[in-house]
C-alpha positions as CSV (number, residue, x, y, z in Angstrom):
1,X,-12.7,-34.1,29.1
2,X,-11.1,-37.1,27.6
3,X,-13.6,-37.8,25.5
4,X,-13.5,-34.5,23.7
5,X,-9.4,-34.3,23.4
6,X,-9.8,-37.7,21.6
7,X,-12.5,-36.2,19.6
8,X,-9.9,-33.2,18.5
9,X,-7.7,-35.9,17.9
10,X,-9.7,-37.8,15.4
11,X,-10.4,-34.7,13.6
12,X,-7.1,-33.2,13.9
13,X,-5.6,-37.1,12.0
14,X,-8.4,-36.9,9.8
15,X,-7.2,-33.6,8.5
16,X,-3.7,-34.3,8.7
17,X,-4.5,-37.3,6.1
18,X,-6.6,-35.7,4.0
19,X,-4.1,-32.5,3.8
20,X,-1.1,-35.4,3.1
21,X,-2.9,-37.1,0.3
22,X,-3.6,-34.4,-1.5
23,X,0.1,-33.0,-1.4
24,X,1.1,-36.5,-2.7
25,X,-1.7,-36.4,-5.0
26,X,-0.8,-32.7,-6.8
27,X,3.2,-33.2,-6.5
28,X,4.3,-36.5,-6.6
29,X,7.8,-35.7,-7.9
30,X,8.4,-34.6,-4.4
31,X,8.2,-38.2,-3.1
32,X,10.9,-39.5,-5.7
33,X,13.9,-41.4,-4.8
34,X,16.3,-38.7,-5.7
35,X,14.5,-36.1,-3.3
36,X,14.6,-38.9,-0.6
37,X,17.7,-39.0,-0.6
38,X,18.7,-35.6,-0.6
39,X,16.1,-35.1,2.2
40,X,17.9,-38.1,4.5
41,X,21.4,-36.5,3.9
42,X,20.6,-32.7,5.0
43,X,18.8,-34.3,7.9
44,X,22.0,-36.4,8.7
45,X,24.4,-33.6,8.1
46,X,21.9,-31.4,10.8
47,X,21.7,-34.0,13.3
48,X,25.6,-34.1,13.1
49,X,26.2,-31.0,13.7
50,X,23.3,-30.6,16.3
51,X,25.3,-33.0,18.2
52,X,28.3,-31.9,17.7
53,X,26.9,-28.4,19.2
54,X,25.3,-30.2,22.1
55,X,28.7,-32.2,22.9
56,X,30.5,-28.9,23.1
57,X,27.6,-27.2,25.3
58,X,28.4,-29.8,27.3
59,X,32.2,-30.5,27.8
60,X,32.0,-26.2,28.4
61,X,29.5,-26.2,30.9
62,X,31.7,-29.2,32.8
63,X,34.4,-27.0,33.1
């Protein structure tokens, strides 16, 4: 069985390349430095506040 799950596996990162170049390939403004940034900094602000909201699950459920 383990030889077919790598198998999948090599087909499913072949496709996942292939499907990833051409994105970069037909929109490359989407890779710019400006969208980068704008990209890291919603991120950030959601990992924030996904801690923030785990922090409180946490200090409720201690009490």
């Amino acid at each position: 069985m383990s030889d077919w799950y790598s198998v999948l596996f090599l087909v499913g990162a072949f496709f996942s390349a292939w499907f990833l170049y051409r994105v970069i390939k037909d929109q490359p403004e989407q890779f710019s430095s400006k969208n980068l940034f704008k990209t890291t900094l919603t991120l950030g602000y959601l990992a924030v506040v996904l801690i923030a909201v785990m922090a409180i699950s946490i200090l409720s459920l201690r009490s």
